[in-house]
N, C-alpha and C positions, 0 to 999 in steps of 0.2 A: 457427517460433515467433518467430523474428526481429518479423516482422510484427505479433506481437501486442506486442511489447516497445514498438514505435517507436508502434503506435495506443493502448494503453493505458497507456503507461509513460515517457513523453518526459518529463514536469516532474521525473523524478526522475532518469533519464538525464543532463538538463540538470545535476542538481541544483539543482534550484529545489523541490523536496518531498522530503519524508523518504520513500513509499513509495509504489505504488499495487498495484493488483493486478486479475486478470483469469481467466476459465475458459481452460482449454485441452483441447479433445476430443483425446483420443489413441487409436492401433489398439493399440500394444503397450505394455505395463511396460517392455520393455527400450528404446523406440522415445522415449518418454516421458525415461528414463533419460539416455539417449546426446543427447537436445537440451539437457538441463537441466547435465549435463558441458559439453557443448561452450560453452553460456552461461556459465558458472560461471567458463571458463577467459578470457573474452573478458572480464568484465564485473570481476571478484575484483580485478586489479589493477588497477581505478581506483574499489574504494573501494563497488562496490556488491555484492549478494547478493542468492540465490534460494533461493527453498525451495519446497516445496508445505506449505499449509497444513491441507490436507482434499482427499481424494480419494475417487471413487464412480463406482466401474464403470468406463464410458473418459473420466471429467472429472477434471482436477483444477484448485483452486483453487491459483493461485501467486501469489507474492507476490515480488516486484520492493524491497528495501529500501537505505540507506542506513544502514550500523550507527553510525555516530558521530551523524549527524542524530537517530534513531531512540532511542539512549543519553540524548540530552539531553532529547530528546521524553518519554521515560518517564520522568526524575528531575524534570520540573517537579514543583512541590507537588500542584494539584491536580489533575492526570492520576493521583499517586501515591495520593490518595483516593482516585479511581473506580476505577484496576487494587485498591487493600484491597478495598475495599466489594464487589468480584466473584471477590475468593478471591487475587490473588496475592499473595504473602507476600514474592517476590521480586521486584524491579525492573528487575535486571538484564536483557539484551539475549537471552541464550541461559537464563534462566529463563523470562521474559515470555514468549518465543515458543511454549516447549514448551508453558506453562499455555493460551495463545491456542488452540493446538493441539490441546488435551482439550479445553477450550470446544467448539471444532467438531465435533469429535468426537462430545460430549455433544448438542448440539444435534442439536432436532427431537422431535417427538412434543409431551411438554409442555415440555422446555427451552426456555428463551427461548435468542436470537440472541446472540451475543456483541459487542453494540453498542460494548460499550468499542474496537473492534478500529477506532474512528475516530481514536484516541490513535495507533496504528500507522500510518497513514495519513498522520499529521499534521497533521490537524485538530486545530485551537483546542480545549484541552480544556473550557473553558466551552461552546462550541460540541454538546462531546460528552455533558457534561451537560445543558445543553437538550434535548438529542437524548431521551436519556434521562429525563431529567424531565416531558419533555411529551410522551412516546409518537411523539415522530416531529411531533407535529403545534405550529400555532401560531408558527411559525419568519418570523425577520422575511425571508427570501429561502431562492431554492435555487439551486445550483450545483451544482460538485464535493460540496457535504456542504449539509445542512439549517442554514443561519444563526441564530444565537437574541443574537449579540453583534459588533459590530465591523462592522457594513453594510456601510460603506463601503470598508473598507481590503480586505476579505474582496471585495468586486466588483472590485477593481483586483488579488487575487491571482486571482479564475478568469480574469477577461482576458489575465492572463501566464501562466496555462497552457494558454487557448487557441490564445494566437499562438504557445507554444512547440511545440504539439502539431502546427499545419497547417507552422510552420518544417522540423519532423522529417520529419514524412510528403516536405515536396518536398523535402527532402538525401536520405535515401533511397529516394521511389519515384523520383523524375525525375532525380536527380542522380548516381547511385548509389554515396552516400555508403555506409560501413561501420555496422556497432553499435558496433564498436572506435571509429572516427573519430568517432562521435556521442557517447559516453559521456563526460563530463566527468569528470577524475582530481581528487579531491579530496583 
């Protein structure tokens, strides 16, 4: 699982992004269990967290976070609009996630997606209203997220998370850096 940390999850390793997230195919529960401890133990004390978000059969979606990043993420003003406007009542770090978590839950069939879950991410929540507002579409660029505001400065953040990502990949495939040693303590 290491592997999917450092391909899918280095800007926030870095701390350079509040989250990311990624599938992980597992054989067992308990197999699933005992990677997610052993991260938990490796990453907890420099500031990051792991959870699964939604899981189905042998996938589950994890999520890779930053809780102070993440804290300030969810009290902007209007991130706090779009989490009311989709039901959470709370803001907080350990309410928001559990409500993100029914979301997925719910979702599927006629549920819509729980698009807000770009606010967790770290994207611009204007960004995420766009998103929302214009069904995905009509975005002035695409990267890491669909662009609707801030062109420019937003093409100078995926550029630093692209060279933070191929950084990671060579400290630890060629180099055979740690996820402890890569993990920035904040």
């Amino acid at each position: 699982m290491e592997r999917y940390l450092i391909e899918h999850c280095s800007p926030t390793l870095a701390s350079l992004k509040t989250a990311n997230l990624f599938n992980y195919t597992f054989c067992s529960e308990d197999e699933l269990e005992k990677h997610l401890e052993g991260l938990a133990a490796t990453l907890e004390p420099k500031g990051v967290s792991i959870t699964i978000l939604r899981k189905k059969a042998r996938s589950a979606l994890i999520y890779v976070y930053r809780e102070k990043k993440l804290r300030t993420d969810l009290n902007h003003p209007n991130a706090c609009k779009i989490l009311r406007r989709n039901g959470y009542a709370d803001t907080s770090v350990d309410a928001a996630l559990a409500h993100l978590k029914m979301r997925f839950a719910s979702c599927g069939g006629s549920k819509e997606f729980p698009h807000e879950i770009g606010l967790f991410l770290g994207y611009p929540p204007d960004d995420v209203a766009g998103y929302i507002l214009n069904s995905g579409k009509n975005c002035k660029c695409c990267g890491c997220w669909k662009v609707y505001c801030n062109e420019c400065e937003t093409t100078k953040t995926f550029a630093k998370f692209a060279k933070c990502k191929e950084a990671y990949k060579s400290m630890f495939f060629q180099k055979g850096k740690t996820l402890h040693q890569l993990t920035i303590a904040v």
